[in-house]
N, C-alpha and C positions, 0 to 999 in steps of 0.2 A: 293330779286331777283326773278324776274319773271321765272316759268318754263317751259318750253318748252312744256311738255306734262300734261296735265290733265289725271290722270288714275280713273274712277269711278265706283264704286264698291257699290252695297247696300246688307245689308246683314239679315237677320232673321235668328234664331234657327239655324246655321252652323257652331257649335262649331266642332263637329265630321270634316268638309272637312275645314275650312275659314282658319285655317294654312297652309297648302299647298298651297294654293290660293294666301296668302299675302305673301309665302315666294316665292311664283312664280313671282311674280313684286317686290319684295324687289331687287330679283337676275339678275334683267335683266342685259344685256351690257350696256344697254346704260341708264345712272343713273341718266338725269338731268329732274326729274319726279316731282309733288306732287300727292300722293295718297289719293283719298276722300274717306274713307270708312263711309258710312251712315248706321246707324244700326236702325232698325224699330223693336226696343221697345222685342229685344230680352232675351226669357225668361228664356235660358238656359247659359253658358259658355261664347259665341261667345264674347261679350266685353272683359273677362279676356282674351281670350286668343289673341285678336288683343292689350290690352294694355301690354302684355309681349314684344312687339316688343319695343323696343326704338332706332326708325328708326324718324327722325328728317323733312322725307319727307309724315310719314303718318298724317292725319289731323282725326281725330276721330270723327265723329257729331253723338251725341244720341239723336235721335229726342226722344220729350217729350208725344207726342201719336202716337198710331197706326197710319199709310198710308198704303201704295199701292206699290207696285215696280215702275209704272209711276211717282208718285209722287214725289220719292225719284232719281231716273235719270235724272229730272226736277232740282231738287235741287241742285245736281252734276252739272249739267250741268251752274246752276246759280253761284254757288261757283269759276267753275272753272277757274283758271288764266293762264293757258298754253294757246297754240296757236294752238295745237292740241289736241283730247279729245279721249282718249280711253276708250273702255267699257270693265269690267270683269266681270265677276258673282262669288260669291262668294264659287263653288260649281266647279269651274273650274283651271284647270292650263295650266298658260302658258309657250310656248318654250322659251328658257331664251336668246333667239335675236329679240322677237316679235316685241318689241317697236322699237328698231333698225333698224329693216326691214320693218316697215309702216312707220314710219318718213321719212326716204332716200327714198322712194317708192311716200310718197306725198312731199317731196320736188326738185323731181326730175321730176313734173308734178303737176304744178299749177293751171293746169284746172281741175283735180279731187279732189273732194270733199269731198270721203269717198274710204275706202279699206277693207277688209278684206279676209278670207282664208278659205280655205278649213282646216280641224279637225280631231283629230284622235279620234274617239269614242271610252270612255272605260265604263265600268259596275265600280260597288261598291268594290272596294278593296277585300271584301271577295266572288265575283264572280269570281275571276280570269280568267276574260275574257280577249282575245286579245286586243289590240287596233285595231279598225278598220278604214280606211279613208275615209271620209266624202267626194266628194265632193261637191263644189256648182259652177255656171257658174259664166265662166270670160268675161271680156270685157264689154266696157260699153252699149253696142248693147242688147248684151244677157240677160245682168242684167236688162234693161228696159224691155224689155220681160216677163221674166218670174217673174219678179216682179208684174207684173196681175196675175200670178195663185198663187205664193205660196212665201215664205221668203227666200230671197238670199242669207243671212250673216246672223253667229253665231254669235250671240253676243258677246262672249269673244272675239271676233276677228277684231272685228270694232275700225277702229278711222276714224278719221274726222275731218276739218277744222273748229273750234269755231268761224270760222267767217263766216262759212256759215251757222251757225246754228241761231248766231245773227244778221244778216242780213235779215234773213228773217222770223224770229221768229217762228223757228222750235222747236218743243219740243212733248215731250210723251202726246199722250193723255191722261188724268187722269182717263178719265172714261170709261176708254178699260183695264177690270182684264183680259180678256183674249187675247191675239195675239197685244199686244200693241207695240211688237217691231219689229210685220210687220206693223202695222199701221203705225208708223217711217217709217219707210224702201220705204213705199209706198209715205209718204208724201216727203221725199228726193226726192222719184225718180222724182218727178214733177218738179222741179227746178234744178237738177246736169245732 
């Protein structure tokens, strides 16, 4: 059965946080998901502790060499059979109605293409810092905007129509190590 939601996730050396992470979209509300997690030749924990999961919607790929973070979002993004494609990071957690509330948010607006949210910024567990809230501009006005100076959407917070991505053959540049998911961001804005 086809799922609804692509969740993709690439992950390196994030044994210490990728639990949290995967128990963050294991638990969502809304459960009819497959989760891609791409693992890029990690040389610590992080596979034993994503194959402790025996969760029937995670798909595991252990790429066989080194990549890139673009390369492996491309990947995801090729793999994935949902109709909508959410992005996580492995270093991140999500509120456990996210999926729930970007799905009904693009199904209840066909002409948007992509969504995501404002953040609650925290530090490293042993900084016990606040959470702090992030925001980013709304509307689709603004987001064209300021998508010429600087990145709109947190990645953990983004989904998007798979069929706007295949349609016009969107994908990460491969050869951007750095700022490649405003380079994304920018190339969406051109077409949404």
């Amino acid at each position: 059965m086809t799922p609804t939601i692509s969740v993709i996730m690439p992950v390196y050396n994030r044994e210490t946080f990728v639990k949290q992470a995967v128990e963050s979209i294991l638990n969502q509300s809304f459960e009819d998901f497959e989760f891609i997690i791409l693992d890029d030749c990690s040389q610590d924990g992080t596979r034993d502790v994503i194959r402790s999961f025996s969760d029937r919607r995670i798909r595991l790929i252990a790429n066989p060499r080194k990549g890139n973070i673009p390369r492996l979002r491309n990947q995801g993004m090729d793999l994935a059979r949902g109709k909508y494609i959410a992005v996580m990071d492995s270093d991140d957690v999500a509120i456990p109605d996210r999926l729930e509330r970007e799905k009904d948010f693009l199904d209840r607006n066909p002409e948007v293409g992509l969504v995501g949210s404002d953040i609650y910024q925290i530090g490293a567990p042993e900084e016990q810092l606040a959470a702090e809230l992030r925001e980013f501009p709304k509307g689709n006005r603004l987001l064209k905007y300021y998508t010429a100076f600087r990145c709109c959407f947190c990645n953990p917070t983004i989904m998007l129509r798979k069929s706007v991505l295949d349609s016009h053959g969107i994908r990460h540049r491969e050869d951007y190590f750095v700022a490649s998911d405003y380079a994304f961001q920018v190339d969406l804005k051109s077409i949404i």
